[in-house]
C-alpha positions as CSV (number, residue, x, y, z in Angstrom):
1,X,94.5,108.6,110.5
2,X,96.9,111.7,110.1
3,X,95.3,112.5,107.0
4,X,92.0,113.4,108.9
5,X,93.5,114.9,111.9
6,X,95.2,117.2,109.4
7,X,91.8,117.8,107.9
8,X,90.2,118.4,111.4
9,X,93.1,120.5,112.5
10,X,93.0,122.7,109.2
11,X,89.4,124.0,109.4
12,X,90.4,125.1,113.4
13,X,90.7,129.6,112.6
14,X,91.0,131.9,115.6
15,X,88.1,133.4,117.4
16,X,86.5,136.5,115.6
17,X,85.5,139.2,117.5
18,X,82.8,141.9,116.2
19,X,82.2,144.7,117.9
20,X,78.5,146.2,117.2
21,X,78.5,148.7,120.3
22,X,76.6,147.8,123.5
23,X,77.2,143.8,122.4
24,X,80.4,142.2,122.3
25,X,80.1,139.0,119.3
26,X,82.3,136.0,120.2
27,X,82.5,133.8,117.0
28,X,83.7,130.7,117.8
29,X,85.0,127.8,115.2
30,X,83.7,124.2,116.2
31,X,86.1,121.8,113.7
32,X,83.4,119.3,114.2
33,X,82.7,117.8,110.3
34,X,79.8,115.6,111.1
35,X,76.6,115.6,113.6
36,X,77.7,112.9,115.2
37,X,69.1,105.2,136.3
38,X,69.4,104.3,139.5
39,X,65.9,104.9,140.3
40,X,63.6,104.8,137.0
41,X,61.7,107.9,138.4
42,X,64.7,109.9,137.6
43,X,64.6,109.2,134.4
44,X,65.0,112.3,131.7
45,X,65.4,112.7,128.1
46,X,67.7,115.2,126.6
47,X,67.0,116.4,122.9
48,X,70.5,115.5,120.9
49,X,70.9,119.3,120.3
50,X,71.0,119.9,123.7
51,X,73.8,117.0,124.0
52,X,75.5,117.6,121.1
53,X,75.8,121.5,120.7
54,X,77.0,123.9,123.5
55,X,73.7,125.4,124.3
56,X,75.1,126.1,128.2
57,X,78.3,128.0,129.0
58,X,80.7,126.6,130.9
59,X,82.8,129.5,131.7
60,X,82.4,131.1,135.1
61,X,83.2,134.3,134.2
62,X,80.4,135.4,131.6
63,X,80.2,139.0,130.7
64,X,76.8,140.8,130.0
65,X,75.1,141.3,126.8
66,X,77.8,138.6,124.9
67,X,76.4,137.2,122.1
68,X,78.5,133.9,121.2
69,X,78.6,132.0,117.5
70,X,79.9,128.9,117.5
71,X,81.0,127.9,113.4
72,X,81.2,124.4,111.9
73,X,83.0,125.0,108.7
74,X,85.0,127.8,107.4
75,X,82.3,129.1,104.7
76,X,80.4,129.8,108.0
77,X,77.3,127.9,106.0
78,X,76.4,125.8,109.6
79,X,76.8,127.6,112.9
80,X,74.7,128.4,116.1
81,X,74.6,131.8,117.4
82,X,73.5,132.4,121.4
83,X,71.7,135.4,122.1
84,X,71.4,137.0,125.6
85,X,68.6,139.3,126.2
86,X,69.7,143.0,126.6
87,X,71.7,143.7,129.5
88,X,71.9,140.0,130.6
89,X,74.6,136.8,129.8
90,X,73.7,133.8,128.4
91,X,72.8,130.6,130.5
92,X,75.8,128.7,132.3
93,X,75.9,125.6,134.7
94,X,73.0,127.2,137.0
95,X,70.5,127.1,134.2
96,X,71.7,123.9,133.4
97,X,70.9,122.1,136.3
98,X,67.6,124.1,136.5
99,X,66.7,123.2,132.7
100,X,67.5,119.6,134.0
101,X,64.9,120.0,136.7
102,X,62.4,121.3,134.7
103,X,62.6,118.4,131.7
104,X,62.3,115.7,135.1
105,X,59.5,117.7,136.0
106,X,57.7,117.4,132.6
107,X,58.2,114.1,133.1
108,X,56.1,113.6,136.0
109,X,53.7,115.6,134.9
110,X,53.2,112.6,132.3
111,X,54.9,114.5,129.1
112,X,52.5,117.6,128.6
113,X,54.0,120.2,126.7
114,X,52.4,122.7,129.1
115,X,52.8,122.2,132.5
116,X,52.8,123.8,135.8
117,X,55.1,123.9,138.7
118,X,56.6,126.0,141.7
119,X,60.2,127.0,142.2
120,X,59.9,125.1,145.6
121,X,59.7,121.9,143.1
122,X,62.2,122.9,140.7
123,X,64.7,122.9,144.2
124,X,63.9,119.6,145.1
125,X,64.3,117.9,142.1
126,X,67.5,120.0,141.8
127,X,68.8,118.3,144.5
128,X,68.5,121.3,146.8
129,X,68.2,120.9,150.5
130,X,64.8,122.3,151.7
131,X,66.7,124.0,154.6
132,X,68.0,126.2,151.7
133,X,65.5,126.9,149.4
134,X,64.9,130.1,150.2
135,X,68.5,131.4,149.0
136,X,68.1,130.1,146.0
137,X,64.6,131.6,145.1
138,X,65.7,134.6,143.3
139,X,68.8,132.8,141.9
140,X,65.9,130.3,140.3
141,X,63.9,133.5,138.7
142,X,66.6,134.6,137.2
143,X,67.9,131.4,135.6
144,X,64.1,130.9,134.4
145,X,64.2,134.0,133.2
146,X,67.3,133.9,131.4
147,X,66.2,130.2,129.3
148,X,62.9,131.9,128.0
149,X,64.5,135.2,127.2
150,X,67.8,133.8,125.4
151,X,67.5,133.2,122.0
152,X,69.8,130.1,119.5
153,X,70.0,130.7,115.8
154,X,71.0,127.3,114.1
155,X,71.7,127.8,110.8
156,X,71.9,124.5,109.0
157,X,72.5,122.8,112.0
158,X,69.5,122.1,114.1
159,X,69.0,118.2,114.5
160,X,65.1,117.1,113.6
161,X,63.9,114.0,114.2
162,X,60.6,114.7,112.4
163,X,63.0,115.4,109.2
164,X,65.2,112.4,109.7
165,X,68.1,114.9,110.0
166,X,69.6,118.5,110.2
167,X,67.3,121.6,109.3
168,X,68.2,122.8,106.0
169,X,67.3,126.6,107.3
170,X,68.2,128.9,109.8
171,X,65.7,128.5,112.6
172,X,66.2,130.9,115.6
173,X,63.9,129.8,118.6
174,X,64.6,129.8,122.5
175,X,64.2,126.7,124.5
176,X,61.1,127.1,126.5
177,X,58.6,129.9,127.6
178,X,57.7,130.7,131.0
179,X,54.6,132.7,132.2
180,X,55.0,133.6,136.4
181,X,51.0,133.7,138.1
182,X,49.7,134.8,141.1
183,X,46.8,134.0,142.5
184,X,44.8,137.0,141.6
185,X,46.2,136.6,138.0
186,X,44.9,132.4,138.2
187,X,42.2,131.1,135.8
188,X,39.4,129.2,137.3
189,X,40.8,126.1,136.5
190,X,44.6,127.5,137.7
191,X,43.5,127.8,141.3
192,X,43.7,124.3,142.3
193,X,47.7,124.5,142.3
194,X,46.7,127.1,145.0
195,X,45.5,125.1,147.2
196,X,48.8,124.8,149.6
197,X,48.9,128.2,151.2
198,X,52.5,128.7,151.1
199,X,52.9,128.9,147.1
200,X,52.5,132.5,146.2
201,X,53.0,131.9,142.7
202,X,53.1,129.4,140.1
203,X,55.4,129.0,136.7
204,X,53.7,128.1,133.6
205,X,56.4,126.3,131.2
206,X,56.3,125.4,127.7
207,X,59.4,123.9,125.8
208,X,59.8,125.2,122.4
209,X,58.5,122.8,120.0
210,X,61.7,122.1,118.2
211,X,62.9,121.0,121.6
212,X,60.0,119.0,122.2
213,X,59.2,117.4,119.1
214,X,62.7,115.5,119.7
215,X,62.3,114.8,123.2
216,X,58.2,113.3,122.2
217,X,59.7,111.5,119.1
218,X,63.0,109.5,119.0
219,X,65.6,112.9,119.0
220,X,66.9,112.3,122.6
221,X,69.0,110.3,124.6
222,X,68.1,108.5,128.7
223,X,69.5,110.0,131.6
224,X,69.5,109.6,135.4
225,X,68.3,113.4,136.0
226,X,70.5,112.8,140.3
227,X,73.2,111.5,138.2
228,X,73.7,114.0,136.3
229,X,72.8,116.6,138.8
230,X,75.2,115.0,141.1
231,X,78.4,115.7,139.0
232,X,79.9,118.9,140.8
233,X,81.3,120.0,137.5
234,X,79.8,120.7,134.6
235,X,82.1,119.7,132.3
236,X,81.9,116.2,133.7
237,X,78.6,116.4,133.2
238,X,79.0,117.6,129.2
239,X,81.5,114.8,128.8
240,X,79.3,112.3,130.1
241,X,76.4,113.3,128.1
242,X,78.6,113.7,125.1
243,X,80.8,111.0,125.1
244,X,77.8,108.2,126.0
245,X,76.1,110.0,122.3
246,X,79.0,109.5,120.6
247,X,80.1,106.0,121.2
248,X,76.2,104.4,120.8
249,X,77.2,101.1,122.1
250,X,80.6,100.8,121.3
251,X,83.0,98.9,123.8
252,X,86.0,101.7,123.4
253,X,86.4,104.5,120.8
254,X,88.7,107.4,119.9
255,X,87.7,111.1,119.4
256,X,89.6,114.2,119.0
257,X,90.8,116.0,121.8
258,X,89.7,119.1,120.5
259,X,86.4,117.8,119.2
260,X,85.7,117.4,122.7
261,X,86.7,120.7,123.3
262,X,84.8,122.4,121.3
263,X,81.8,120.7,122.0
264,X,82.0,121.2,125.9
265,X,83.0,123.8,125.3
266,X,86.6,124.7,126.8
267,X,89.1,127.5,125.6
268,X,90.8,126.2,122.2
269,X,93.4,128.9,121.8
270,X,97.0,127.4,121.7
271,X,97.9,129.2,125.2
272,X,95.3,126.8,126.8
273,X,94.7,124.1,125.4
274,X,96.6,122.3,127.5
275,X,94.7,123.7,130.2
276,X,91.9,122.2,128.8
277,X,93.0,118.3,128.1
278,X,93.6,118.3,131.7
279,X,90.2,119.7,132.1
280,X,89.0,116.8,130.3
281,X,91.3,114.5,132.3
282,X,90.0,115.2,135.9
283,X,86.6,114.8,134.1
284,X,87.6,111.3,133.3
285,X,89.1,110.5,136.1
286,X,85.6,111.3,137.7
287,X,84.1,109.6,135.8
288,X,85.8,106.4,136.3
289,X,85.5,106.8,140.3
290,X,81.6,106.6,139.2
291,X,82.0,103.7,137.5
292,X,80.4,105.2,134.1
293,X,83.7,104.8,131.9
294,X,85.7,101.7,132.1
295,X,88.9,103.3,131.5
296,X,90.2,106.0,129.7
297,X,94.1,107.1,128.3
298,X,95.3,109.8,126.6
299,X,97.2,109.4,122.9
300,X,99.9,112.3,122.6
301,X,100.4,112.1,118.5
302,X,102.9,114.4,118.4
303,X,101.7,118.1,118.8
304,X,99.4,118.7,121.5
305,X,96.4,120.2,119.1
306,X,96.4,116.1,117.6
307,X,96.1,114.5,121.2
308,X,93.0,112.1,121.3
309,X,91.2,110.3,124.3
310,X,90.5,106.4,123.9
311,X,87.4,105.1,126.4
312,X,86.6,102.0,127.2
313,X,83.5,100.5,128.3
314,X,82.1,97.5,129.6
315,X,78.9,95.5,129.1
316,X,77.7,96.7,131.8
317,X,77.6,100.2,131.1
318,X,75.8,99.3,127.8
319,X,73.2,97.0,130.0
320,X,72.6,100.3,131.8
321,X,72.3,102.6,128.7
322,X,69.6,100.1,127.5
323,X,68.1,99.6,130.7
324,X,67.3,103.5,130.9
325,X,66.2,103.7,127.4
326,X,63.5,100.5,128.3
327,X,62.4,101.8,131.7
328,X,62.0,105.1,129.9
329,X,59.6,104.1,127.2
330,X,57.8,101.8,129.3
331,X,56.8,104.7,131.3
332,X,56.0,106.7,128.4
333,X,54.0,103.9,126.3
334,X,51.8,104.2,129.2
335,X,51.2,107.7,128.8
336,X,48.5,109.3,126.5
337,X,50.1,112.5,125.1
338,X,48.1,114.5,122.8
339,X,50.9,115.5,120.2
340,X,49.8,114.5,116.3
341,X,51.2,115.5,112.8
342,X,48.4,117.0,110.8
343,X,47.6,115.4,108.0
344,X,48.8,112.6,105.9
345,X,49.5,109.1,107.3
346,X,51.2,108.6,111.0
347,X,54.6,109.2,111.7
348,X,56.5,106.6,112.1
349,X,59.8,106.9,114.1
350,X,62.3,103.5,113.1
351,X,65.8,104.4,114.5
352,X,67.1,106.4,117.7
353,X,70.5,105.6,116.4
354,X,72.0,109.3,114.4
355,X,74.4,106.9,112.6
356,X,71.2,106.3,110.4
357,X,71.5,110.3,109.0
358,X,75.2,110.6,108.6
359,X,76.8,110.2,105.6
360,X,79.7,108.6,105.4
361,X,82.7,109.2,103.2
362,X,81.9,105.9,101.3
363,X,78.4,107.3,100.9
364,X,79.7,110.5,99.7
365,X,81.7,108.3,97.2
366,X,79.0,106.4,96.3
367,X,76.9,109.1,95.0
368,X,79.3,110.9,93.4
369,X,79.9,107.7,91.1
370,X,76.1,107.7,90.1
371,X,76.2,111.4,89.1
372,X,77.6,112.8,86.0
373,X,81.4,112.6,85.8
374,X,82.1,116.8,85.7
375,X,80.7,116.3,89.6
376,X,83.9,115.5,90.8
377,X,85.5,118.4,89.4
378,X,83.3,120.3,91.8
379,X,84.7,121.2,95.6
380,X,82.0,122.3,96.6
381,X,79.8,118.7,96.1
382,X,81.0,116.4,98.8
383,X,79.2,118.9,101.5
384,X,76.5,119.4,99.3
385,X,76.1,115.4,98.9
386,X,76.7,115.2,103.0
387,X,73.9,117.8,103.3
388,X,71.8,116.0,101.2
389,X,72.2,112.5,102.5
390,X,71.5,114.1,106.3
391,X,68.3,115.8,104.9
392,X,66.7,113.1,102.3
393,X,68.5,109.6,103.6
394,X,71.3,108.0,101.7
395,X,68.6,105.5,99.3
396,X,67.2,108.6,98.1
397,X,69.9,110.9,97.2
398,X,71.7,107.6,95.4
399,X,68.4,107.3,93.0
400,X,68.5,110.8,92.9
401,X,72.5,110.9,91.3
402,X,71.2,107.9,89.1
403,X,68.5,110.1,87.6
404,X,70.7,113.1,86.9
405,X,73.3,110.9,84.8
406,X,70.3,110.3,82.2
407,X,69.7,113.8,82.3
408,X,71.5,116.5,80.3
409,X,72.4,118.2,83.0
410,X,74.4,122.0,82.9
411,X,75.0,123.2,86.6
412,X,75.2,120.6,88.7
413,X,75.1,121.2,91.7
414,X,72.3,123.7,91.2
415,X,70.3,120.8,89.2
416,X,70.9,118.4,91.9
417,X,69.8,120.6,95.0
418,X,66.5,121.6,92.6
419,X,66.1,117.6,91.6
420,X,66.1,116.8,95.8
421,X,64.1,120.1,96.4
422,X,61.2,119.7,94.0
423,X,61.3,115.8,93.6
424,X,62.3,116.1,90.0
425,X,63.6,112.0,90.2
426,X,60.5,110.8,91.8
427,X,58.9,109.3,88.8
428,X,61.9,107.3,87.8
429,X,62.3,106.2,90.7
430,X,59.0,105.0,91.8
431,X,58.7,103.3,88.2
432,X,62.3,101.8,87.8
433,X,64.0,102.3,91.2
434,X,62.3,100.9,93.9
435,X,65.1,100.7,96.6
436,X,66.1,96.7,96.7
437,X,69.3,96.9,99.3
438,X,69.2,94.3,102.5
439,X,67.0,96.7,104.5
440,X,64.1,96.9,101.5
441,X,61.3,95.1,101.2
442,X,62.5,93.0,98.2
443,X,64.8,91.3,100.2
444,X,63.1,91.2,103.9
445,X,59.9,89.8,101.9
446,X,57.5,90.9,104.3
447,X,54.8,90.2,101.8
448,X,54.4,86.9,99.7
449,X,55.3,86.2,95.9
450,X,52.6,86.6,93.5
451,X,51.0,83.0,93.4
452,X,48.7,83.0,90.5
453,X,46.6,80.3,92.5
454,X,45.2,82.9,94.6
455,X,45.3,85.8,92.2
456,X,41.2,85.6,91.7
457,X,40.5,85.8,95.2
458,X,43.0,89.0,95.7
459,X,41.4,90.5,93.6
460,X,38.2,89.8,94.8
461,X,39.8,90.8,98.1
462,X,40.9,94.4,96.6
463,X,37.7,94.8,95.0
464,X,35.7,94.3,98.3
465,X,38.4,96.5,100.1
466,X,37.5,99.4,97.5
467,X,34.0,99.5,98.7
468,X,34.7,99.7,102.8
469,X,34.7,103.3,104.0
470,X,36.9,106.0,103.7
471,X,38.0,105.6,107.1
472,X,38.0,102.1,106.6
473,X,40.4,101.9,103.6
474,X,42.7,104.3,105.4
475,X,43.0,102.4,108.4
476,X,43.8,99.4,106.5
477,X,46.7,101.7,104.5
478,X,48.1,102.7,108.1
479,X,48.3,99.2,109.1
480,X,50.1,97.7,105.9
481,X,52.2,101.1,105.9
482,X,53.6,100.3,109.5
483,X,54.7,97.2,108.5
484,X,56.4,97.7,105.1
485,X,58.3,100.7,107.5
486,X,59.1,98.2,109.9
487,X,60.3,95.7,107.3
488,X,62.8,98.1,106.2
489,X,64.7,99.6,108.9
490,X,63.8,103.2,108.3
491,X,61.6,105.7,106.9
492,X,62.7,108.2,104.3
493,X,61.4,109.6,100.7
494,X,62.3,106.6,99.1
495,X,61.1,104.3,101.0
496,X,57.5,106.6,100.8
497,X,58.1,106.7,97.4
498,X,58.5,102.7,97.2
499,X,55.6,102.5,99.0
500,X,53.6,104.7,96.8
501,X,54.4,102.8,93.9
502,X,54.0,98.9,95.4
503,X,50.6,100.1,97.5
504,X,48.2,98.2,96.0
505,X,50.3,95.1,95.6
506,X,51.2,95.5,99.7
507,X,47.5,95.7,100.3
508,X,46.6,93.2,97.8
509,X,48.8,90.8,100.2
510,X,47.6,92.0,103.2
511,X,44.0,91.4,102.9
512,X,44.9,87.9,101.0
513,X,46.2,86.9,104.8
514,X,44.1,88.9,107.0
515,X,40.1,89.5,105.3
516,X,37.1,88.7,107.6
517,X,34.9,90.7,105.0
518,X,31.7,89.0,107.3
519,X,33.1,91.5,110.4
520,X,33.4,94.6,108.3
521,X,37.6,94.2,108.9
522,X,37.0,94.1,112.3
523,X,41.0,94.5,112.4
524,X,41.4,94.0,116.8
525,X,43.1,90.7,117.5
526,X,44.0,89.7,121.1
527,X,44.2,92.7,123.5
528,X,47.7,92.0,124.4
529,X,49.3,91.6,120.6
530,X,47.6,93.9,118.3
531,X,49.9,92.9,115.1
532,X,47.2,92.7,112.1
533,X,49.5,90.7,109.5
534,X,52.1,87.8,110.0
535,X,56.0,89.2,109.9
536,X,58.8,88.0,109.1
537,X,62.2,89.6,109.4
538,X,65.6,88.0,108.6
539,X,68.9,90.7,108.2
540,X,71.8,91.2,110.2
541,X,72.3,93.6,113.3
542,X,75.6,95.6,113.7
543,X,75.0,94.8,117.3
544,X,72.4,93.6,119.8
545,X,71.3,96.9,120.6
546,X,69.8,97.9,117.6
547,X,68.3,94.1,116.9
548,X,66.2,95.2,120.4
549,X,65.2,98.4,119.2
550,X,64.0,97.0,116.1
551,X,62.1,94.2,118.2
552,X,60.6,96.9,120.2
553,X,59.0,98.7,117.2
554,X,57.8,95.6,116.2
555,X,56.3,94.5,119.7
556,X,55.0,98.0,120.7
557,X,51.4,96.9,120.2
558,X,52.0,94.8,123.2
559,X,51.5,95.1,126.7
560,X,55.0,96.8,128.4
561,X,55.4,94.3,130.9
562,X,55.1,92.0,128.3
563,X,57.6,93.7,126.2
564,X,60.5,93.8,129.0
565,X,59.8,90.4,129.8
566,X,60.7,89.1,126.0
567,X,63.4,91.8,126.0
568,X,65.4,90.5,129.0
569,X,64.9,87.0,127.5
570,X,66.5,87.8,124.5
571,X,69.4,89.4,126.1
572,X,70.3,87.0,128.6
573,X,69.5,84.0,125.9
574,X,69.5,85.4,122.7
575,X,66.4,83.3,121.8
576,X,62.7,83.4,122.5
577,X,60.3,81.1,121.7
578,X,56.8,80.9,122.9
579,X,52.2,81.3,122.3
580,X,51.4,84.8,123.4
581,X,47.5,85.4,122.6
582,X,47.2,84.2,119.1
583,X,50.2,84.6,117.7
584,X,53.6,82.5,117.8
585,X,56.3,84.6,118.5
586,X,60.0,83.4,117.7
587,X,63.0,85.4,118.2
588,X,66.7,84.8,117.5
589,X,69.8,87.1,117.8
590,X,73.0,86.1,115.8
591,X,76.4,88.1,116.4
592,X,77.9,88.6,113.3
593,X,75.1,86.9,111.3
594,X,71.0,86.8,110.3
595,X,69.0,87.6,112.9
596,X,65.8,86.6,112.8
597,X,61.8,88.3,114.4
598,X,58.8,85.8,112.9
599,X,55.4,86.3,114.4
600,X,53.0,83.7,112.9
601,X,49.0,83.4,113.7
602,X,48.4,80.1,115.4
């Protein structure tokens, strides 16, 4: 444990300051190594950037035309850099609880990336008493203003669920866009939001698509939009947020002081940081009085700059953290957004959970075994392999070390950023290296062994299957793709790449248990359980939270009443057994042991 606080604690340098005339350049050092509802209609999601990172100011006192730049390492390779526009500050606790607002509003508005709404609406799902709207009108404008105009750089650091980890580029984006109309300015089809005489004007909003694409897929986290708004402070509010990302669904959990610190963020210097662990304090404190933490204490190692805070949490709170994250996707399985990747086959979205993108130290060890021996001579690998493992997934980057050992390799780390890059390993591996850990589909054996019995009639089967459509065929792939995703846990490039190179086999075995050739693979089942193949999945679950997850993904064809129904079950019992349409569904959770999800055609 001292070992990596005095890791943590060494990459902690003093503020920079740069002075490039008319803007003053804060450069802040975040020592952070590693990404780490009341009433359901309050229900928001927050993308993890906007949880993690401190896109919102929380000092009062902002000066104009401040541009702040928040580091993550020394080499100043990962950092995110806020922008004001000229002769403005960057957002603060105001634009905060308006950017809250908004992201409840979009909900309501049933997920649209473009939406419309009025400031009076912004108010009152700000909390705002109507008796005072009007003093907060301009206030409103210029907070709106200020989100669309401010501009983030993230370079290296920008979390994308779409990638299955951080942005290996610097992206520089703002986090919505905003377009004021008046009536005379409406479009035909704009005038119906006219229609109560009082609004004189009506805000068009669009959140940025990096934003968005996290908040559509599975790059967000539930929250009671009153809760939050509730919180009189906003550091209460960041350390709730925060602090409910970083435990997942542990019971009680330590974390840096000055982790937390940084990511609020509060002043770091040495004069205040003690300041700011009582900051943190009275936040707790709050936040116990709400009944949101179980406890809390404060562990003084020594110097004040190694202080940590312990939490503690109940089942309860985890009950409510899965109950939001249910009530929330049954609304919005019920929704029909029109947001598709172009191209390719569909995206499918396996884990909410960032534990699944970052590496670990025995990851990083792991890897560097596989690779050629001079590697560990290199400083500069371990980040390099962390990079990696958060861009490509941890299966993929291990085949990838394997390859480079039978290589003659001469710069290393150069060949092995290239060999990730341009998919230099992706032969060997889909010929030798099919991934075969618990989560693959070697072990999970979602399809059958080869049973020479019935080989003449798969390939009949295949042969059939190569004379249906185009469209046909395709949907078909989809279907068996889903599943083999499902089976393993996750998708990344090797489990595309193991996919790729078992296809035909995969199909082979679906159509062996699923061909009506007669019907033209007529592939609709019972309306209320469209699952095309039978599935079977036996692994263990670090806890019951992820085992539902998992069951949801696999039960998302199905009606959502349906869903919650079976998901209750399973938490209050553990166990579910029952007929539902044609299908026999039986479902078992063991702690500490093999869980089991079979669904079986009658």
């Amino acid at each position: 444990m001292k070992k990596i606080k005095e890791k943590e604690i060494g990459l902690i340098l003093k503020n920079q300051v740069i002075d490039t005339g008319p803007s003053e350049i804060i450069e802040k050092f975040l020592d952070v190594s590693e990404i780490e509802n009341e009433k359901a209609n309050s229900l928001v999601r927050i993308d993890i950037n906007v949880i993690e990172y401190p896109l919102f100011t929380k000092n009062p006192r902002r000066k104009k035309n401040q541009i702040i730049r928040y580091f993550f390492n020394r080499d100043k390779e990962a950092y995110i850099q806020v922008n004001p526009t000229s002769g403005d500050c960057i957002p603060g606790e105001f634009e905060e609880r308006v950017f809250i607002a908004i992201l409840k509003i979009m909900r309501d508005k049933r997920y649209n990336n473009i939406f419309y709404t009025n400031t009076s609406e912004i108010l009152y799902n700000m909390g705002i008493s109507q008796t005072s709207f009007k003093s907060f009108y301009g206030k409103v404008a210029v907070a709106l203003q200020r989100l669309s105009q401010t501009s983030y750089i993230f370079k290296n650091s920008l979390y994308s669920n779409k990638l299955k980890g951080i942005v290996d580029d610097k992206i520089n984006t703002n986090i919505m866009n905003i377009r004021t109309i008046s009536l005379k300015q409406a479009s035909h089809e704009e005038t119906e939001y006219f229609h109560d005489k009082r609004i004189k004007e009506i805000i068009k909003i669009s959140i940025s698509n990096h934003f968005y694409d996290n908040i559509i897929r599975k790059g967000y986290l539930v929250y009671d939009s009153q809760l939050l708004l509730n919180m009189e402070s906003p550091i209460t509010r960041a350390l709730y947020m925060l602090i409910n990302k970083l435990r997942f669904n542990r019971y009680d959990f330590k974390v840096l002081a000055l982790s937390l610190i940084k990511k609020i963020p509060l002043s770091d210097d040495s004069k205040s940081i003690g300041r700011s662990i009582k900051s943190i304090e009275r936040s707790c404190q709050e936040l116990k009085k709400m009944d949101l933490i179980g406890d809390y204490r404060v562990l003084k190692n020594g110097k004040l700059i190694q202080s940590e805070f312990e939490f503690f949490f109940e089942e309860r709170h985890n009950s409510l953290k899965q109950n939001y994250f249910f009530d929330d996707k049954n609304h919005f399985d019920n929704l029909i957004i029109t947001h598709t990747d172009a191209g390719g086959l569909i995206d499918i979205s396996i884990s909410e959970d960032l534990k699944n993108v970052s590496p670990t130290d025995q990851m990083v060890e792991t890897i560097m075994k596989n690779l050629p021996a001079r590697a560990k001579e290199l400083k500069t690998m371990p980040k390099a392999i962390k990079d990696a493992i958060r861009q490509y997934g941890f299966d993929y980057v291990k085949l990838v070390a394997e390859y480079m050992r039978s290589q003659k390799v001469g710069n290393i780390r150069s060949y092995f950023m290239q060999a990730l890059n341009k998919g230099w390993a992706d032969d060997y591996i889909s010929k030798d290296k099919i991934p075969s850990d618990k989560n693959s589909i070697q072990e999970l054996k979602l399809f059958s062994d080869e049973d020479l019995n019935k080989s003449k009639e798969r390939e009949s089967l295949y042969s059939n299957y190569l004379g249906l459509s185009d469209d046909e065929r395709l949907k078909i792939e989809e279907t068996v793709y889903i599943e083999y995703i499902k089976t393993c846990g996750m998708e990344g490039k090797a489990q595309k790449i193991a996919f790729k190179a078992g296809k035909e086999l995969m199909i082979k075995e679906y159509l062996l248990k699923n061909h009506t050739f007669e019907e033209k693979y007529n592939l609709t089942v019972e309306p209320d359980l469209d699952i095309k193949t039978n599935i079977f999945i036996k692994k263990e679950y670090e806890n019951i939270s992820n085992f539902q997850m998992e069951l949801l993904d696999v039960l998302e064809s199905m009606d959502s009443n349906n869903q919650v129904k079976i998901l209750k079950i399973v938490s209050a019992s553990k166990y579910f057994d029952a007929l539902i349409g044609n299908k026999h569904i039986k479902i078992e959770y063991v702690e500490n042991g093999e869980s089991s999800i079979e669904i079986i055609g009658k």
